[in-house]
SEMI-823779 format. One record per residue (C-alpha): x, y, z; residue number from 1; residue in three letters. Coordinates in steps of 0.25 Angstrom, whole numbers, plus 2048, in hexadecimal, padded with zeros to 3 digits. Each point is the difference from the previous one (the first is absolute). Last residue first. Layout:
N
<r><px>X</px><py>Y</py><pz>Z</pz><seq>NUM</seq><type>Ala</type></r>
...
This chain:
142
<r><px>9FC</px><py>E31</py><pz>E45</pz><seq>142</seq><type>Unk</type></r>
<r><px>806</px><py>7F4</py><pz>7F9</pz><seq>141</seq><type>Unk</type></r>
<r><px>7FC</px><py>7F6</py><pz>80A</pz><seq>140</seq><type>Unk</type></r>
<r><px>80D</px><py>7F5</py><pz>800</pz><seq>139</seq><type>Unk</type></r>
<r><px>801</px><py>7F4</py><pz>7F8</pz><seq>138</seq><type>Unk</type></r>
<r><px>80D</px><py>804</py><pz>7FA</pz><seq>137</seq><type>Unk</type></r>
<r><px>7FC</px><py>7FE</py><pz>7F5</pz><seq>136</seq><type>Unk</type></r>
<r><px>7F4</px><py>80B</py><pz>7FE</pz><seq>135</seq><type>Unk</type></r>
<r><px>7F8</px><py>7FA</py><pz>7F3</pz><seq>134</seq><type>Unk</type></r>
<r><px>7FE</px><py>80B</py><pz>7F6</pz><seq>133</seq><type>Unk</type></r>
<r><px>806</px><py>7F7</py><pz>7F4</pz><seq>132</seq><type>Unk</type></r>
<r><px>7F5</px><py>7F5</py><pz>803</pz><seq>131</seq><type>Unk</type></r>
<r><px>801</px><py>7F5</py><pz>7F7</pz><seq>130</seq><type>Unk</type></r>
<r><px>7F3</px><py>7F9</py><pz>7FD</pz><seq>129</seq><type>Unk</type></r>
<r><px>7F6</px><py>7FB</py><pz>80A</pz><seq>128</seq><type>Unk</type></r>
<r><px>802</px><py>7F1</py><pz>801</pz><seq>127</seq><type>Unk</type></r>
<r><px>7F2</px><py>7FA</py><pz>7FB</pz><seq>126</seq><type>Unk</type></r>
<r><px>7F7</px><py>7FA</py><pz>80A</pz><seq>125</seq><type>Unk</type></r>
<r><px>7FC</px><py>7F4</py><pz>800</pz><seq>124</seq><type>Unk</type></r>
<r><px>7FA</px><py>7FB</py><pz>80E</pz><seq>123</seq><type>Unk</type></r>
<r><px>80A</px><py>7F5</py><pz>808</pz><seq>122</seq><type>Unk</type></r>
<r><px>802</px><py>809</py><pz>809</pz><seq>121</seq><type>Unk</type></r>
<r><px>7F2</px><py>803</py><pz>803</pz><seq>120</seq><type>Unk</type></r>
<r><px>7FB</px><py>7F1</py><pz>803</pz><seq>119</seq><type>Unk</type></r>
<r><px>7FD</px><py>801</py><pz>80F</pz><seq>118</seq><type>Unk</type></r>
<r><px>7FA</px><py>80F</py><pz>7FD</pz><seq>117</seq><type>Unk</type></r>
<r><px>7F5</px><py>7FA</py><pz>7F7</pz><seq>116</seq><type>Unk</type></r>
<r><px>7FD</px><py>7F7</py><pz>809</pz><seq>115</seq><type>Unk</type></r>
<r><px>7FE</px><py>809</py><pz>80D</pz><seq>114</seq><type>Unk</type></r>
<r><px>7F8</px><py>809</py><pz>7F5</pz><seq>113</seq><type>Unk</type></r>
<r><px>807</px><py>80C</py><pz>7F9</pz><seq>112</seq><type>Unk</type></r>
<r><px>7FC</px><py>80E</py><pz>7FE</pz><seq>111</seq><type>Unk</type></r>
<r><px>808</px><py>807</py><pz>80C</pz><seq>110</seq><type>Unk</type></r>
<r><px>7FB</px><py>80E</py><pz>7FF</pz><seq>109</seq><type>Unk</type></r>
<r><px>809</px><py>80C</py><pz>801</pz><seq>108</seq><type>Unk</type></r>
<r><px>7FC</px><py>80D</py><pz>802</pz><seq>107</seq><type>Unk</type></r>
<r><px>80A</px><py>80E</py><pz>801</pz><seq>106</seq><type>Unk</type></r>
<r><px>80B</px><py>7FB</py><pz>7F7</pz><seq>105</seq><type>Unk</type></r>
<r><px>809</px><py>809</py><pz>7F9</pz><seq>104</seq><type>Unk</type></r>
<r><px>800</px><py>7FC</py><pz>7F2</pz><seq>103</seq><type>Unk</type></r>
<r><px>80E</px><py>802</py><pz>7F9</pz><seq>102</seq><type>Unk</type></r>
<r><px>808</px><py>807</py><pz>7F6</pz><seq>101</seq><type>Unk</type></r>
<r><px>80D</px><py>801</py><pz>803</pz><seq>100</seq><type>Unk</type></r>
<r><px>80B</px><py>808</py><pz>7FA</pz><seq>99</seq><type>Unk</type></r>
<r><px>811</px><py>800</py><pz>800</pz><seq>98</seq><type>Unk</type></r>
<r><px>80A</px><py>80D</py><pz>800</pz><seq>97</seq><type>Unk</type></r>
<r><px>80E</px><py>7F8</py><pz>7FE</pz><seq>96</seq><type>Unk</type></r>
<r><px>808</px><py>805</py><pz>80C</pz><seq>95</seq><type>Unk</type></r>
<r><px>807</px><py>7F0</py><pz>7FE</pz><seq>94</seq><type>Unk</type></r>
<r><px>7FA</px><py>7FA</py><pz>80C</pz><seq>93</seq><type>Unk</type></r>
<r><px>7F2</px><py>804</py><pz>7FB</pz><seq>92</seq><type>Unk</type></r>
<r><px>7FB</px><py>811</py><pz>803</pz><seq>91</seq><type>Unk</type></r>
<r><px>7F1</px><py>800</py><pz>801</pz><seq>90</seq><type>Unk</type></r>
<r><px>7F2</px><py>803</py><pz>7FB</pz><seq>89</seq><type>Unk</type></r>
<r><px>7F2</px><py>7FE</py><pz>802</pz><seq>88</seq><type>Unk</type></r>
<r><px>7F4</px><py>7FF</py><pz>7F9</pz><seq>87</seq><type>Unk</type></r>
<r><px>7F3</px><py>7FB</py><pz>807</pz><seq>86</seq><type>Unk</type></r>
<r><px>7F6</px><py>7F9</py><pz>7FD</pz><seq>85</seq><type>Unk</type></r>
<r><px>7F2</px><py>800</py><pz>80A</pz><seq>84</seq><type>Unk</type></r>
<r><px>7FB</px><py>7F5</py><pz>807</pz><seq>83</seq><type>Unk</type></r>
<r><px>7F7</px><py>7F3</py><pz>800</pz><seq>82</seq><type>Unk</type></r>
<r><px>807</px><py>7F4</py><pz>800</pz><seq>81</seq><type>Unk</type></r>
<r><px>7F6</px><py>7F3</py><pz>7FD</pz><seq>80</seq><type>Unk</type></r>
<r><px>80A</px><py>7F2</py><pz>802</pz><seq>79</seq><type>Unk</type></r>
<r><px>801</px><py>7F2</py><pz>7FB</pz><seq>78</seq><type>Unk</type></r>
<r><px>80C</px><py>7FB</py><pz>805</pz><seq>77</seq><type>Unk</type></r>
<r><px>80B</px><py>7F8</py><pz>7F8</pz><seq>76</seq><type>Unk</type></r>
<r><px>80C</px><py>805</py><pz>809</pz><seq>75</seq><type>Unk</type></r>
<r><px>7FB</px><py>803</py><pz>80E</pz><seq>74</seq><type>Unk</type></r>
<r><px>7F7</px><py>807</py><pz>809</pz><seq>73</seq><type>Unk</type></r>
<r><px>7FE</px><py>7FF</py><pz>80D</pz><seq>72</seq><type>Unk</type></r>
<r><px>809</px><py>807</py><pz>808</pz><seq>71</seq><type>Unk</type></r>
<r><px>808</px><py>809</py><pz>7F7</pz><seq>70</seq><type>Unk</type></r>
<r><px>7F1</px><py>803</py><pz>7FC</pz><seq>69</seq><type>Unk</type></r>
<r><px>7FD</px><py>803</py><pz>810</pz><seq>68</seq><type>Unk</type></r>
<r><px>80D</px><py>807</py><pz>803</pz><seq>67</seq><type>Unk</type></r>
<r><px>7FD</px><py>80A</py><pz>7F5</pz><seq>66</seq><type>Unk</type></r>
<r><px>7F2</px><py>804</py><pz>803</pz><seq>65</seq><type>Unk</type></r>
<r><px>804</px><py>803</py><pz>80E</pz><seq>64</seq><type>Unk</type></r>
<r><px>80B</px><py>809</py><pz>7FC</pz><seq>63</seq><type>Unk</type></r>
<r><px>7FF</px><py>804</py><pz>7F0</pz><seq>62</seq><type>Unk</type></r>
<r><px>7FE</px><py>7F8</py><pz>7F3</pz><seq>61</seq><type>Unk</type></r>
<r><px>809</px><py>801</py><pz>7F2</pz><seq>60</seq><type>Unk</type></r>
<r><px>7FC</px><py>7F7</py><pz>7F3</pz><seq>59</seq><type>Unk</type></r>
<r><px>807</px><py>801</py><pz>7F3</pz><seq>58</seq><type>Unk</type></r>
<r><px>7F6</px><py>7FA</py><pz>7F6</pz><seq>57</seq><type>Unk</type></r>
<r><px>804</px><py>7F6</py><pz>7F3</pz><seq>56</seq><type>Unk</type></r>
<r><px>7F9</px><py>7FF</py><pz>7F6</pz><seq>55</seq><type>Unk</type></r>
<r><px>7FD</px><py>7F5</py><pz>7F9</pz><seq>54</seq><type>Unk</type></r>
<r><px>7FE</px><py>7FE</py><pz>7F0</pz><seq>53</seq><type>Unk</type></r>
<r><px>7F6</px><py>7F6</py><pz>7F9</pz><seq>52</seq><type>Unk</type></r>
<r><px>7FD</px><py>7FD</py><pz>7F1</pz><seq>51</seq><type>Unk</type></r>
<r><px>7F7</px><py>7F6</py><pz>7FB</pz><seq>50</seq><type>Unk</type></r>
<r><px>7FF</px><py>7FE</py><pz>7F1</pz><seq>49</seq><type>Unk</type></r>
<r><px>7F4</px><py>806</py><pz>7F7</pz><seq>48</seq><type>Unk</type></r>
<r><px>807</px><py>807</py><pz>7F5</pz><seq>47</seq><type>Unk</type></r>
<r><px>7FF</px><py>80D</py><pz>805</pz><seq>46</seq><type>Unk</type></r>
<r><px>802</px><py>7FD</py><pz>80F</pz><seq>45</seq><type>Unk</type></r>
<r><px>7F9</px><py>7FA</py><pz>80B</pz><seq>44</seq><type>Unk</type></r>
<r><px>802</px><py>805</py><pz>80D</pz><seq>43</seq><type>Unk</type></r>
<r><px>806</px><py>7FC</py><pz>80E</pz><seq>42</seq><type>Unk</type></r>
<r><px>803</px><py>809</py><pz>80A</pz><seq>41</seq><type>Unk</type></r>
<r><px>807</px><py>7FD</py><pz>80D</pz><seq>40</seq><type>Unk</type></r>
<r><px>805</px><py>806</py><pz>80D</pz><seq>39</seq><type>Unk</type></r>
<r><px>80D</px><py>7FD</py><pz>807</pz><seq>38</seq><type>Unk</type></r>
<r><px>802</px><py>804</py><pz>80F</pz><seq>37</seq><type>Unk</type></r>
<r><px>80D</px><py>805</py><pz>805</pz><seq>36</seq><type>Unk</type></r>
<r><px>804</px><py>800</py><pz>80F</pz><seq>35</seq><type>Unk</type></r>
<r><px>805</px><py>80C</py><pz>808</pz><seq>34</seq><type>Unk</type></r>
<r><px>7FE</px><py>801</py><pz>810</pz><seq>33</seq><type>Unk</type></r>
<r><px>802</px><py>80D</py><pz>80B</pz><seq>32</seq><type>Unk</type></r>
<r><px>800</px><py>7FD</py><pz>80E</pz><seq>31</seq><type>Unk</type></r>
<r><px>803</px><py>80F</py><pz>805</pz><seq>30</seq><type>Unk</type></r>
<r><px>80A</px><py>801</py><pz>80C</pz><seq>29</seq><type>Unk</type></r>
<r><px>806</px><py>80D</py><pz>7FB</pz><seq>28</seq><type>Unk</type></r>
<r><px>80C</px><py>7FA</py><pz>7F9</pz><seq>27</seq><type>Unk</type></r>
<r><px>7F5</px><py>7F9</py><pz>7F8</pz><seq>26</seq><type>Unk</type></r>
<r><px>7FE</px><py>7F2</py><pz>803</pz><seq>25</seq><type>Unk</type></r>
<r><px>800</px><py>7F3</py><pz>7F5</pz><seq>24</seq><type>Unk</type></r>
<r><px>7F7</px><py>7F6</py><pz>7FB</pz><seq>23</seq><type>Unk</type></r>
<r><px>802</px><py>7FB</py><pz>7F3</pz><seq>22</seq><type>Unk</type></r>
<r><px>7F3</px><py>7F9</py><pz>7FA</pz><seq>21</seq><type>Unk</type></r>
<r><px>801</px><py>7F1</py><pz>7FB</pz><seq>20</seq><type>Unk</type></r>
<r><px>802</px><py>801</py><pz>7EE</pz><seq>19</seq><type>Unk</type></r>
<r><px>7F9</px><py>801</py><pz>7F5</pz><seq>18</seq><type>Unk</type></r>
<r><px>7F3</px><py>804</py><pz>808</pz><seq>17</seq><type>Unk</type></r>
<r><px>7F3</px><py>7FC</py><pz>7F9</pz><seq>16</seq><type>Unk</type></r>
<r><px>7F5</px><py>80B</py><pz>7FB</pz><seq>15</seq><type>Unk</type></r>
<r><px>7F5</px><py>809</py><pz>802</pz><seq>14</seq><type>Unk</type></r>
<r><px>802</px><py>80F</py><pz>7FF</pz><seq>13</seq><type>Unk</type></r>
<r><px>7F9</px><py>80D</py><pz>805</pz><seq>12</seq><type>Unk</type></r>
<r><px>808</px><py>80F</py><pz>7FB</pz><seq>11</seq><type>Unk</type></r>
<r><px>7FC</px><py>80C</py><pz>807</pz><seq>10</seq><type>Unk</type></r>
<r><px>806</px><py>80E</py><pz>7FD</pz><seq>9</seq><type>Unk</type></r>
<r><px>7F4</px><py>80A</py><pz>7FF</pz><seq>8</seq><type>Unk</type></r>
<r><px>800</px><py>80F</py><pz>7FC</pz><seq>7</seq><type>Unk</type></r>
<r><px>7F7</px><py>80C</py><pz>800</pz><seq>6</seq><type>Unk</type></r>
<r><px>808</px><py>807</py><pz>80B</pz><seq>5</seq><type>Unk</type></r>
<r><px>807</px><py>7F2</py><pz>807</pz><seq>4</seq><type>Unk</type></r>
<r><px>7FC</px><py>7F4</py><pz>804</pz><seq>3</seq><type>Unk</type></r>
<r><px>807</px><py>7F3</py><pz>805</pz><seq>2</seq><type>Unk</type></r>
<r><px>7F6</px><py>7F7</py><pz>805</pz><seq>1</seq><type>Unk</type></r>
C-alpha cells in the first residue's frame, strides 16, 4: 500500500481485460506486463432509460507478478487489481511531452471459473476509445 504523511494511493478494480497482456523485459531484467481492464456502470437516467459507460483501466505489474498475468491471463478475463495510480510522463517519437495514468498492480486475483476462462474471448467487451497517449513504437517509455 502506498502511504505517505497523511495520505493514501490505492485504487481496487474488477473488471474484463480488452485485450491479452503485453509481456516485456526491462533493459534491467525486469518482467514487466500491461493490459487494460474495462469497468462498467450502469444507471438509470431522468427519464427512466438505461444508460451504461465503461471505463477503461491502464494496468502495469512488476517481476514475478508480471510473468504470472503475462502467463495466465488473457483477453475477456475477469480480474481483481489492487494497486496504486500512478502519473507519468514521456517524450513520444515526435518530442511531444505525453501522460499516463495507470494502476501499478500490487495483487491480482483471477476471478474466473475453468469455464468461464474457456469462453473469455468470446466476452463482450467494448474497444476502449482512442488513446492519444499510446507509445507507438511499443517500447517502454521510461
Amino acid at each position: 500500500m502506498a502511504v505517505g504523511k497523511g495520505t493514501l494511493n490505492k485504487v481496487m478494480i474488477i473488471g474484463r481485460l480488452g485485450q491479452d497482456p503485453e509481456l516485456r523485459y526491462a533493459p534491467n531484467g525486469s518482467a514487466v506486463v500491461n493490459f487494460t481492464v474495462a469497468t462498467n456502470m450502469v444507471w438509470r437516467d431522468q427519464d427512466g432509460n438505461q444508460q451504461e459507460r465503461t471505463d477503461w483501466h491502464r494496468v502495469v505489474a512488476w517481476r514475478r507478478l508480471a510473468e504470472t498475468a503475462g502467463e495466465y491471463l488473457k483477453k475477456g478475463s475477469r480480474v481483481y487489481v489492487e494497486g496504486r495510480l500512478q502519473t507519468r510522463t514521456y517524450d513520444d517519437q515526435n518530442g511531444v511531452r505525453r501522460w499516463i495514468t495507470e494502476i501499478v498492480a500490487e495483487t491480482i486475483q483471477f476471478l474466473d471459473t475453468r469455464a468461464e476462462a474457456a469462453a473469455a474471448p468470446d466476452a463482450e467487451i467494448p474497444p476502449p476509445e482512442p488513446d492519444t497517449t499510446e507509445n507507438v513504437e511499443g517500447d517502454l517509455p521510461f
